[in-house]
VOPAGU-2260 file (C-alpha; in pm, 1 decimal, decimal comma):
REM VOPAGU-2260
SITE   aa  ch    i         X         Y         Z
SITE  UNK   A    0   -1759,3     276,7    8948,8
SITE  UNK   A    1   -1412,6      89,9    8855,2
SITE  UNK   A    2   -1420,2     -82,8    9208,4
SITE  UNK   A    3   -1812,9    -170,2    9133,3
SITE  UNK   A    4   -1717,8    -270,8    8755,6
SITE  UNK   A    5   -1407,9    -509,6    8925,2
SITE  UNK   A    6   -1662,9    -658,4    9175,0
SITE  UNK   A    7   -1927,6    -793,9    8941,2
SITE  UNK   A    8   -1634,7    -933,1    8711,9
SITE  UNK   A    9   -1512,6   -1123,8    9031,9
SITE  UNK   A   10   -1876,8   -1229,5    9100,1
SITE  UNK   A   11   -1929,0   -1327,0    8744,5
SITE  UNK   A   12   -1594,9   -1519,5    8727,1
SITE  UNK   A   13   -1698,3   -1695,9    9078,0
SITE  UNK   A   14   -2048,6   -1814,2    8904,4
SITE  UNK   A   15   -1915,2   -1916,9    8603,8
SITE  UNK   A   16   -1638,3   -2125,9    8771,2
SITE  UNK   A   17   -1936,1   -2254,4    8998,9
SITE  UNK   A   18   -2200,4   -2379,9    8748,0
SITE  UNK   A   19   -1858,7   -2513,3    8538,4
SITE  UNK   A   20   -1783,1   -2711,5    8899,3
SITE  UNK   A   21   -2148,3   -2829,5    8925,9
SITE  UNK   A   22   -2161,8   -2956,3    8593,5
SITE  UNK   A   23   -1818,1   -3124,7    8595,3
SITE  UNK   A   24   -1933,1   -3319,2    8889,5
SITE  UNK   A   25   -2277,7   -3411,8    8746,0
SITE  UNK   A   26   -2150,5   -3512,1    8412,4
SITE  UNK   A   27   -1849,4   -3751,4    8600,7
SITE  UNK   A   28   -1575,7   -3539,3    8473,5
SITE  UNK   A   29   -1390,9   -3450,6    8806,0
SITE  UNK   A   30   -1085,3   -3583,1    8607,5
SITE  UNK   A   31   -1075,1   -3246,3    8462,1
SITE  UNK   A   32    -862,8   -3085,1    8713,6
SITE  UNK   A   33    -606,8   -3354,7    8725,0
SITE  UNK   A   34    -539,1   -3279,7    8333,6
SITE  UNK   A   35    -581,4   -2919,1    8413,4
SITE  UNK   A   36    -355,8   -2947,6    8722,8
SITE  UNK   A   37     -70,2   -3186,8    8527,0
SITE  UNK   A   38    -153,9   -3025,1    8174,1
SITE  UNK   A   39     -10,3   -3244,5    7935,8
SITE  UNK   A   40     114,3   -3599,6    7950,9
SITE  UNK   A   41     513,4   -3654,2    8071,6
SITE  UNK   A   42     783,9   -3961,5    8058,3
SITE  UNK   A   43     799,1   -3900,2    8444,4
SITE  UNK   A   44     402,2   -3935,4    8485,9
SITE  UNK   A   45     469,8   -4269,4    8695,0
SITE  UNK   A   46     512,7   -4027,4    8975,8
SITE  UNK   A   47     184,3   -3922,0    8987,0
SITE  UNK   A   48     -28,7   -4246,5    8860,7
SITE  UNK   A   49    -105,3   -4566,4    9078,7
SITE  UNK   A   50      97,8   -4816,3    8937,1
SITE  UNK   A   51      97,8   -5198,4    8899,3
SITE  UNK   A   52     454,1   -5368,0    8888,3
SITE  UNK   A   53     599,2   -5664,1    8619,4
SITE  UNK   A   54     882,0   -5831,8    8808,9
SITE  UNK   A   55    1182,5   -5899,0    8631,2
SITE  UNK   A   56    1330,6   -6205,0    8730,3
SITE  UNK   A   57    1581,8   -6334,2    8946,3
SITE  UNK   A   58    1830,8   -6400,8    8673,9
SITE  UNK   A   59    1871,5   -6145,1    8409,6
SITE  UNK   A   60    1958,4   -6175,7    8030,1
SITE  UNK   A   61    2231,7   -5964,8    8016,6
SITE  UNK   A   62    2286,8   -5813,3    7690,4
SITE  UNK   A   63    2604,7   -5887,9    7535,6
SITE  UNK   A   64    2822,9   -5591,6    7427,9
SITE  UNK   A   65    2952,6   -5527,0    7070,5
SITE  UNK   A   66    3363,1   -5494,7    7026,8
SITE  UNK   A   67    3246,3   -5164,2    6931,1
SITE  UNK   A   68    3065,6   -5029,6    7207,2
SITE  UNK   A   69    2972,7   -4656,7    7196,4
SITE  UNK   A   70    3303,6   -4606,0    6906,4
SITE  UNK   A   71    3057,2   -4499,8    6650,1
SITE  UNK   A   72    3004,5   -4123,8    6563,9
SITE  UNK   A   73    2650,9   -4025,1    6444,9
SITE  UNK   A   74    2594,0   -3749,1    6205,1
SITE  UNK   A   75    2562,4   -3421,0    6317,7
SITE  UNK   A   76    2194,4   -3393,5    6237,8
SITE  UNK   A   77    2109,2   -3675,1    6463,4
SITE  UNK   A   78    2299,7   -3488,3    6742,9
SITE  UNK   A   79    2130,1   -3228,2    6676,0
SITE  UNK   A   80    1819,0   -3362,6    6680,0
SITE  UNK   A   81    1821,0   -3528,0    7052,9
SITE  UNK   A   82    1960,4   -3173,2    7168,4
SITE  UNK   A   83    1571,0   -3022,6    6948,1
SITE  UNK   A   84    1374,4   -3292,4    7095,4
SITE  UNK   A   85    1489,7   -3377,3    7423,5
SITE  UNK   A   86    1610,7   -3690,6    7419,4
SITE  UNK   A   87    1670,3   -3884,6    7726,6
SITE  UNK   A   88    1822,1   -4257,8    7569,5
SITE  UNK   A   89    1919,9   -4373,3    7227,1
SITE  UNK   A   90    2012,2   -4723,9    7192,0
SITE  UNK   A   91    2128,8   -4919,9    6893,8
SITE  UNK   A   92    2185,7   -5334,4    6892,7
SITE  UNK   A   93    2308,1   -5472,0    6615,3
SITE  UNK   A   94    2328,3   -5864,0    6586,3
SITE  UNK   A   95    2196,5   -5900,3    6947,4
SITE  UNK   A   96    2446,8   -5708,6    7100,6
SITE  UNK   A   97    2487,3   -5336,2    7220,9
SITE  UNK   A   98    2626,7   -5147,2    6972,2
SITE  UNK   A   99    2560,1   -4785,6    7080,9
SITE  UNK   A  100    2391,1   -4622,4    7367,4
SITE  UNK   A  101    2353,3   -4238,7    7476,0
SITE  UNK   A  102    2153,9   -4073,6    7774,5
SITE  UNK   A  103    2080,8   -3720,6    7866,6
SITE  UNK   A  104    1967,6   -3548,8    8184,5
SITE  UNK   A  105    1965,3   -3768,6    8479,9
SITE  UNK   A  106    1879,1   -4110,7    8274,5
SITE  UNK   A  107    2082,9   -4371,5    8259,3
SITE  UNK   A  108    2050,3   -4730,0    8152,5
SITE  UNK   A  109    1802,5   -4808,5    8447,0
SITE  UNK   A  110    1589,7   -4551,9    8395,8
SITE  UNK   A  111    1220,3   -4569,2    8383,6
SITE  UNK   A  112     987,3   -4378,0    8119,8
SITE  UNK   A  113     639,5   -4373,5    8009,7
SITE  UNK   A  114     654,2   -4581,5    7640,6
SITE  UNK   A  115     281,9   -4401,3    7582,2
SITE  UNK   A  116     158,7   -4570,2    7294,6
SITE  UNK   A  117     466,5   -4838,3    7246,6
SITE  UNK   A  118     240,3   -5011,2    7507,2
SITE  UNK   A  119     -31,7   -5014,6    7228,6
SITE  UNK   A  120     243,9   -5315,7    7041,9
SITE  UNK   A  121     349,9   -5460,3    7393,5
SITE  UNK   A  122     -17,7   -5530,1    7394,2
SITE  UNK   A  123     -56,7   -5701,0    7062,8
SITE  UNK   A  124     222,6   -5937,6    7133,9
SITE  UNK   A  125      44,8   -6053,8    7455,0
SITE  UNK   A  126    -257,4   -6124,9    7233,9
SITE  UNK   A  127      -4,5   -6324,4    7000,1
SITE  UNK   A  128     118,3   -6507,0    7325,3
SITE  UNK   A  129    -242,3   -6569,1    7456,4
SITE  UNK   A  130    -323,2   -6706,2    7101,0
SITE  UNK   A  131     -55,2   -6990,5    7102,0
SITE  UNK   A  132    -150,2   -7078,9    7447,8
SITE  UNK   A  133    -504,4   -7160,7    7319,6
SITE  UNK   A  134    -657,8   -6876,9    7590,3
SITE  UNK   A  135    -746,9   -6730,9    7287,9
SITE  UNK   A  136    -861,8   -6975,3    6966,7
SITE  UNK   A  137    -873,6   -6750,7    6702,2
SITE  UNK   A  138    -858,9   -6354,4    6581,1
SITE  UNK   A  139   -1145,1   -6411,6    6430,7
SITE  UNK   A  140   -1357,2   -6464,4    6728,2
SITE  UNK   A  141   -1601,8   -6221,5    6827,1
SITE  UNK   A  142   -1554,0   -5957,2    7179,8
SITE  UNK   A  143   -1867,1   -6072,0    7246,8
SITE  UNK   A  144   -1718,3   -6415,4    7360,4
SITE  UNK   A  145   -1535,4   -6228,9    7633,2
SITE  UNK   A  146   -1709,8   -5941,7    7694,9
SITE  UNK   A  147   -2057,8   -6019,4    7734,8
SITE  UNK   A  148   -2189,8   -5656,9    7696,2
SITE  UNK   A  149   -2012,4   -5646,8    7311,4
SITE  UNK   A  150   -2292,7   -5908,9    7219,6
SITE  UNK   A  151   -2553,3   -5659,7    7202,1
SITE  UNK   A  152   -2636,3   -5402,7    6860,9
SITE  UNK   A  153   -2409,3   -5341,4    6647,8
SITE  UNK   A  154   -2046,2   -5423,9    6907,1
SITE  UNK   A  155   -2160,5   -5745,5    6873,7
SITE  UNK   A  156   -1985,3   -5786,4    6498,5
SITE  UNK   A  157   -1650,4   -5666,8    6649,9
SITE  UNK   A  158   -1337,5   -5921,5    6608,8
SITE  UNK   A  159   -1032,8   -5925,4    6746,1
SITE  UNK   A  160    -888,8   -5881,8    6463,6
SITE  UNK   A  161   -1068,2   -5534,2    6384,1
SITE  UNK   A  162    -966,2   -5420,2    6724,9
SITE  UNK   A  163    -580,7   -5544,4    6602,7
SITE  UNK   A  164    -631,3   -5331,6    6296,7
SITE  UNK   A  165    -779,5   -5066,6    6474,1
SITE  UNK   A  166   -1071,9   -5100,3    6283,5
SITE  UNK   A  167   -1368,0   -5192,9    6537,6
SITE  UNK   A  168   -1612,0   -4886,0    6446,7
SITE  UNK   A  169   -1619,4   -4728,4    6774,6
SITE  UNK   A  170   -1714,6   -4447,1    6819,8
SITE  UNK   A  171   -1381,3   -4320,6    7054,9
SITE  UNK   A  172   -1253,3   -3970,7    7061,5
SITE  UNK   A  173    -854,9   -3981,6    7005,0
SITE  UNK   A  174    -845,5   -3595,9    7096,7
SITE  UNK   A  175    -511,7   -3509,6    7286,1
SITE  UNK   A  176    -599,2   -3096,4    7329,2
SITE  UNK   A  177    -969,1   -3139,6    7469,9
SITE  UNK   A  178    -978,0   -3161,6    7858,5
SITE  UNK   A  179   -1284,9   -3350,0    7751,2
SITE  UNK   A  180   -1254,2   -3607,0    7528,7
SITE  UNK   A  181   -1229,4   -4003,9    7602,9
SITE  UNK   A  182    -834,8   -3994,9    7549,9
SITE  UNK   A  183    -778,7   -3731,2    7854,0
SITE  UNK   A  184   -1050,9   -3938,5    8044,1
SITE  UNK   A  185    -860,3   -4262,2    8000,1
SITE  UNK   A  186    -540,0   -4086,2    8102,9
SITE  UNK   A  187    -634,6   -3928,5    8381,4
SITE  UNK   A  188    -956,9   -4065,4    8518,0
SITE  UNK   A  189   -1010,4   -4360,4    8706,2
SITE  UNK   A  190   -1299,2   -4570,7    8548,7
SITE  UNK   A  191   -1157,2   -4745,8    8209,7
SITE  UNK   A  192   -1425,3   -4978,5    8257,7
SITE  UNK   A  193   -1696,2   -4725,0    8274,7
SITE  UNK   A  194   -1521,2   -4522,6    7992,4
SITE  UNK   A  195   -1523,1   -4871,2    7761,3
SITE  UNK   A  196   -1864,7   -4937,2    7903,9
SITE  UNK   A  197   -2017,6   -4593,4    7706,3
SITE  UNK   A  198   -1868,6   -4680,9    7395,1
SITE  UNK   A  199   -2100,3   -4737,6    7061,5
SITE  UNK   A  200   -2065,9   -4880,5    6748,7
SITE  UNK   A  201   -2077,8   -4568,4    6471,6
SITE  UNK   A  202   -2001,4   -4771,1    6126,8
SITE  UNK   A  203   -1942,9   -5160,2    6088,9
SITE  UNK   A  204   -1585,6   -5265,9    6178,9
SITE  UNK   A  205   -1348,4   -5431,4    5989,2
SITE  UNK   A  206   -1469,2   -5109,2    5714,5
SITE  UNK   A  207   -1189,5   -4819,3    5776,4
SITE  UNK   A  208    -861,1   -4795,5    5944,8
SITE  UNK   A  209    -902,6   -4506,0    6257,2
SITE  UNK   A  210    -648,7   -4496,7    6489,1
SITE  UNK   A  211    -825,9   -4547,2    6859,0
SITE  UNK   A  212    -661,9   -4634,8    7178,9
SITE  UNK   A  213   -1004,5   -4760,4    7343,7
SITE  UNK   A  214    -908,3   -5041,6    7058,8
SITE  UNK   A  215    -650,0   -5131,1    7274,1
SITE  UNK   A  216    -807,4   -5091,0    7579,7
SITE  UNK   A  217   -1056,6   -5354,1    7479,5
SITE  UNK   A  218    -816,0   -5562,7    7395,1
SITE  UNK   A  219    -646,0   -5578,0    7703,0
SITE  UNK   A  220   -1013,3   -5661,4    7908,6
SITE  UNK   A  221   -1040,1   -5949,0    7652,8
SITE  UNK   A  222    -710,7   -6056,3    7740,8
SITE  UNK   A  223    -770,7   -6059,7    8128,3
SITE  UNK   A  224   -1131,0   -6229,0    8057,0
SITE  UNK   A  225    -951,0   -6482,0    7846,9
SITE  UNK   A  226    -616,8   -6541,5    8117,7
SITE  UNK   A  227    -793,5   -6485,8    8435,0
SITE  UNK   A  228    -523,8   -6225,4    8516,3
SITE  UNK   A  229    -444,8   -5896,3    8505,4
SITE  UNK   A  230    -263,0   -5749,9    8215,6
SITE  UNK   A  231      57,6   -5687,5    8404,6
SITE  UNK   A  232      90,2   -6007,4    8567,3
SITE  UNK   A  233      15,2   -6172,5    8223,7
SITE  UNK   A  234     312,9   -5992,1    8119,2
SITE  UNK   A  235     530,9   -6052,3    8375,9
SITE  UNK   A  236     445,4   -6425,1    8362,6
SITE  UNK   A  237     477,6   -6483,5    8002,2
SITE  UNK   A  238     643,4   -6186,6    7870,1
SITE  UNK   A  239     867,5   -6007,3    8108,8
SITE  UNK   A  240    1042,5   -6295,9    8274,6
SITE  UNK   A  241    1092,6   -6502,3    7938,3
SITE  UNK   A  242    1273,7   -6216,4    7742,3
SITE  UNK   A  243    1513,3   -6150,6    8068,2
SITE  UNK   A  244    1430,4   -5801,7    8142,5
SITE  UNK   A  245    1720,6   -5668,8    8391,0
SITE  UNK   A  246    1485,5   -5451,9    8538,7
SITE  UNK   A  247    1092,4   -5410,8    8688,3
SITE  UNK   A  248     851,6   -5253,8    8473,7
SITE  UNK   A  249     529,0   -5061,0    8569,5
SITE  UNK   A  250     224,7   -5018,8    8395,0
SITE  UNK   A  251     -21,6   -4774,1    8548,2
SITE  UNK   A  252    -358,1   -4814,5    8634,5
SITE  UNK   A  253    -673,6   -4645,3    8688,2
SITE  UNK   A  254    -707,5   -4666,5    9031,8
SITE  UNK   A  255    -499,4   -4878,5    9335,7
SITE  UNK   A  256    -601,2   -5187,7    9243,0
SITE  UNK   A  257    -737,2   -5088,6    8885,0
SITE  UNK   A  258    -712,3   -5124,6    8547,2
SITE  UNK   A  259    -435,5   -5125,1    8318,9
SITE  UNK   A  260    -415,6   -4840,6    8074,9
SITE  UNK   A  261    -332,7   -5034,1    7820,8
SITE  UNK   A  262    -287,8   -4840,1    7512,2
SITE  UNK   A  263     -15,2   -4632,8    7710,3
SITE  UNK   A  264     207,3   -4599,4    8052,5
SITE  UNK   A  265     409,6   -4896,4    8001,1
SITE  UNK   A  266     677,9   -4780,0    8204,2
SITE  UNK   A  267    1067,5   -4908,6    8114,5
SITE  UNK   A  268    1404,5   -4851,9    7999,2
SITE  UNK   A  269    1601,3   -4862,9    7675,4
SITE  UNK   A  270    1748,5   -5200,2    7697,9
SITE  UNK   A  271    1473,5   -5349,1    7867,7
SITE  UNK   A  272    1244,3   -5215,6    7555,3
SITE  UNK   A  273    1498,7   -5301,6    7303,7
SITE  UNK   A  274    1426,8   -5684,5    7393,8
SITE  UNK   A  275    1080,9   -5646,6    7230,9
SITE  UNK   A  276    1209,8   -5539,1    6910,0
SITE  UNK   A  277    1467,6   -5815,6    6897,8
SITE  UNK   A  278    1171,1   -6075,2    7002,6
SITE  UNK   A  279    1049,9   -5944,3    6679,4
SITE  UNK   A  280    1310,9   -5923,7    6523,8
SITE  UNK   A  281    1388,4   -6334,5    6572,8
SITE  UNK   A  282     974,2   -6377,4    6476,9
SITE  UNK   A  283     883,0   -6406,0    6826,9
SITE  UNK   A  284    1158,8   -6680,0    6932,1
SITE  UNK   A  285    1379,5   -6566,2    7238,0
SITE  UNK   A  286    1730,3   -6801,9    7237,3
SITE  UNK   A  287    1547,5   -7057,3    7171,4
SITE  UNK   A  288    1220,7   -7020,2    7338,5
SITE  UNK   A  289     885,4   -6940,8    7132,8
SITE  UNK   A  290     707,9   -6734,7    7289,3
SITE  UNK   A  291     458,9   -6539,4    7004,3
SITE  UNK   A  292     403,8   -6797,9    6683,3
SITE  UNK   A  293     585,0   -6705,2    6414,9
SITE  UNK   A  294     337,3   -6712,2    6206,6
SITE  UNK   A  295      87,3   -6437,0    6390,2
SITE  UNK   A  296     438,6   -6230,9    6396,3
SITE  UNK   A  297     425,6   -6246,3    6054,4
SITE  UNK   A  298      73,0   -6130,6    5995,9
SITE  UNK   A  299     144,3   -5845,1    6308,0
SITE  UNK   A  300     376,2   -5696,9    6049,5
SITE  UNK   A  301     171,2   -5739,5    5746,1
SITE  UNK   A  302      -2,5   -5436,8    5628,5
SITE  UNK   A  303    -412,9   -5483,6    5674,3
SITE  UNK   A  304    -489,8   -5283,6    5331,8
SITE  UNK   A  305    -830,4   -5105,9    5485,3
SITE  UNK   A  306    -908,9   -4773,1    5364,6
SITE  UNK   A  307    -791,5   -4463,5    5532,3
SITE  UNK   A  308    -985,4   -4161,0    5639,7
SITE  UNK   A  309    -824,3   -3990,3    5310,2
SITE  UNK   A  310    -932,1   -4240,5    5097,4
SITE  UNK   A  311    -570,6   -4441,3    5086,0
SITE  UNK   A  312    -475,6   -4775,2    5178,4
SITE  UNK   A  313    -340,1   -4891,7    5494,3
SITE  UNK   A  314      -3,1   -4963,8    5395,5
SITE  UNK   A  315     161,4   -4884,2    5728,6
SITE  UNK   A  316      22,2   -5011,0    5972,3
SITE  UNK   A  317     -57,2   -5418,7    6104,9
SITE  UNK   A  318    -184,6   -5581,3    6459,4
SITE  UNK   A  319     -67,3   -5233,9    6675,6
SITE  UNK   A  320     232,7   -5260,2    6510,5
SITE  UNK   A  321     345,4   -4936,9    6268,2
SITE  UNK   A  322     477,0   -5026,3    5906,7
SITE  UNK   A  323     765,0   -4836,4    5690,1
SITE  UNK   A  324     762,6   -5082,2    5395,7
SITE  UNK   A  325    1052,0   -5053,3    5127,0
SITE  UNK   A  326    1232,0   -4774,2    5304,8
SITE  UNK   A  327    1510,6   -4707,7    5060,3
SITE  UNK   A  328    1528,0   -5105,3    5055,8
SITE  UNK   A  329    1441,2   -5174,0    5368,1
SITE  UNK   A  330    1122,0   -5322,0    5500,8
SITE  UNK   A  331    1091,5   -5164,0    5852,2
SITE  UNK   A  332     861,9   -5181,5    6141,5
SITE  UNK   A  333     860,5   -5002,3    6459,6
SITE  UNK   A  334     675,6   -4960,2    6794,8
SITE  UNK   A  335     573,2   -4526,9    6853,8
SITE  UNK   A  336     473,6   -4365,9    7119,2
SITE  UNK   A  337     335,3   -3970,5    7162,2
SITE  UNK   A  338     644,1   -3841,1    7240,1
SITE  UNK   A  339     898,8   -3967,7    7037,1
SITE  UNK   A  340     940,6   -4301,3    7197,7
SITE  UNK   A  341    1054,7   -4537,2    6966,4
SITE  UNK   A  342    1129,9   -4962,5    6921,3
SITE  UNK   A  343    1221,2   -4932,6    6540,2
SITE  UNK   A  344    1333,9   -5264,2    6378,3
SITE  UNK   A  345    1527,3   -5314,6    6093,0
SITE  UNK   A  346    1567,3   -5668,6    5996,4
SITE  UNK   A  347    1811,2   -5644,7    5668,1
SITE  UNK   A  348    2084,8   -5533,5    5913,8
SITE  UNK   A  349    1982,3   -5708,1    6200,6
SITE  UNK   A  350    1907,8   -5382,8    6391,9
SITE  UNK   A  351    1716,8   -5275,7    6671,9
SITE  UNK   A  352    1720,9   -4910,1    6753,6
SITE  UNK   A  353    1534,1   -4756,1    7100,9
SITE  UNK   A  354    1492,6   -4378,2    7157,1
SITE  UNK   A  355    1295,1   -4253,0    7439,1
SITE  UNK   A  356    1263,1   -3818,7    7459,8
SITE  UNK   A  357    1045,7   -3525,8    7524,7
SITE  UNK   A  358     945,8   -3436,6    7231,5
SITE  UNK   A  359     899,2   -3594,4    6852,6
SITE  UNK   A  360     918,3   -3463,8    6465,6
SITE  UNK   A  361     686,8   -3314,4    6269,6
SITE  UNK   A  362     472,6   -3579,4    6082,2
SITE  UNK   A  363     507,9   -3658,5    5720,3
SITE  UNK   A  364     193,2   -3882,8    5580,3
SITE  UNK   A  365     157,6   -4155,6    5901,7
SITE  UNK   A  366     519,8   -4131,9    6007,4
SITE  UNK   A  367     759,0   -3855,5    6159,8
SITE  UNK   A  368    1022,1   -3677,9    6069,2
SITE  UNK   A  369    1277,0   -3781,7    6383,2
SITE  UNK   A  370    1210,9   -4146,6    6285,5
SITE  UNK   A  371    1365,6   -4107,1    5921,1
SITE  UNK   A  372    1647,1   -3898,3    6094,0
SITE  UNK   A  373    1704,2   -4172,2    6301,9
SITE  UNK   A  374    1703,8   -4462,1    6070,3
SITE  UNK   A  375    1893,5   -4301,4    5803,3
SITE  UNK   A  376    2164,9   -4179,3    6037,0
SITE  UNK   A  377    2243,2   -4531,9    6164,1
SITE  UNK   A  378    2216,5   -4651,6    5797,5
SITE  UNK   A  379    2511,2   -4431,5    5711,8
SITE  UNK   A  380    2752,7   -4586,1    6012,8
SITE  UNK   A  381    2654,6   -4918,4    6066,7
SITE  UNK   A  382    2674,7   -5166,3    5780,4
């Protein structure tokens, strides 16, 4: 009887596991056993994504290095807190030079790792670059005048701005735990454009800030429909290779030959990603150079004041760019990714701090707890 009892659970199991392969297939979701297979998303994941590279170029910006290099000591709570989390780099630059830097494991100053959703603000300054080249004439424009399908039912009321304030209406699924939902799809799958392709307008945009990376993943398809070129060589073109980067960066795609994923796997290191907070932090101008108007850096960083699911106002968040307004004094923005990857910059002291990690804090209102760590343990040694 047990063997007979053990037999029909096997042959259950196998049926089960059958009809859940059949359907799978049917319902295009073979992704599934990737994200089974990997389980959750890593800082290593360019290993086992198809990539697209963004050459540096031939002659580097070196970063010049503070008479202080690496003399300061951090409070023991910080310390602490990259042994919790798993840091792998934490850089600090202070008046555009390196102040402090720290790596763990095997990283080191060349070492690449997946920025997640920092990508989500790399992307909004390429909008801001595409906008003062004229490629794009204003964020007020409709997707509809770049995407043709967004011109029919209710997408075709979607701005760019609304996608900036993450605000289009979609109807996206930001679920990181469901094997299932869009965000695990657009990680691991291999058919953004299909995925876009099935989104639908739920409420009028420009009505309620929701956090959706498909926001961003629009935004990028605009921004090869209005440059003729991919998202990564836009980058390396106008981005990249004007801010110096010492280093390649990768973005991975869909598919060889793909798409972007846009709204993550923007794939650097520390100093390389510190040079998009100090862009910022000089209003878009690189020693000299303009390359994002001052003026849309400005309005990236000002607050869009929509309503919240909870009923609040957006007071922290701008174009893809997070907000920590009045800080003990400070007016703060910074870059985030899933993880704990951070570009946080701090204009009163002329600071740009990167942290890149395994792990993050646990979340107080719209922020973190590692990112208040951070900031006020540099507050209390660098002045």
């Amino acid at each position: 009887m047990a063997r007979k009892a053990v037999r029909n659970t096997g042959l259950a199991f196998l049926l089960v596991a059958g009809l859940a392969a059949v359907w799978l297939h049917f319902a295009d979701k073979n992704y599934v056993y990737t994200a089974l297979r990997y389980n959750f998303p890593d800082i290593d994941d360019y290993r086992i994504f198809d990539q697209r590279k963004i050459e540096a170029p031939a002659a580097a910006t070196p970063w010049p290095v503070s008479k202080n290099y690496n003399t300061l000591t951090f409070p023991e709570e910080l310390e602490v807190q990259h042994r919790q989390l798993e840091s792998v780099a934490f850089l600090v630059v202070k008046q555009d030079s390196l102040l402090h830097e720290q790596y763990w494991e095997s990283y080191d100053a060349t070492s690449l790792s997946n920025s997640f959703s920092v990508a989500k603000s790399i992307v909004s300054v390429l909008v801001g670059i595409a906008l003062k080249e004229g490629k794009i004439k204003s964020l007020e424009q409709p997707v509809s005048d770049f995407l043709p399908e967004f011109a029919e039912g209710d997408k075709a009321a979607i701005k760019l701005k609304h996608l900036l304030y993450m605000s289009s209406g979609l109807n996206w699924d930001e679920t990181y735990t469901s094997p299932i939902s869009m965000t695990t799809e657009a990680y691991y799958g291999t058919n953004l454009k299909k995925l876009i392709g099935r989104l639908q307008a739920v409420e009028p945009p420009g009505q309620s800030f929701s956090y959706k990376s498909g926001d961003t993943q629009v935004l990028s398809f605009v921004l090869e429909a209005a440059t003729g070129k991919s998202l990564s060589e836009y980058a390396e073109e106008k981005l990249w290779r004007r801010i110096g980067a010492a280093h390649d960066a990768a973005w991975s795609t869909d598919r060889p030959d793909g798409n972007e994923k846009a709204y993550c796997c923007f794939f650097s290191n520390a100093r390389d990603f510190a040079r998009i907070g100090q862009l910022y932090l000089h209003n878009g101008v690189w020693h000299g150079d303009t390359i994002v108007d001052p003026a849309y850096v400005k309005a990236s960083l000002s607050p869009s004041g929509l309503p919240t699911d909870e009923g609040k106002t957006t007071d922290f968040y701008g174009y893809h760019w997070w907000l920590l307004p009045d800080y003990k004094g400070q007016d703060i923005f910074y870059a985030r990714g899933i993880l704990g990857q951070y570009i946080v910059v701090m204009p009163e002291k002329e600071l740009v701090i990167v942290r890149l990690g395994r792990k993050r804090g646990e979340r107080i209102d719209h922020h973190y707890s590692d990112l208040f760590t951070m900031i006020d343990a540099v507050n209390k040694v660098v002045q």
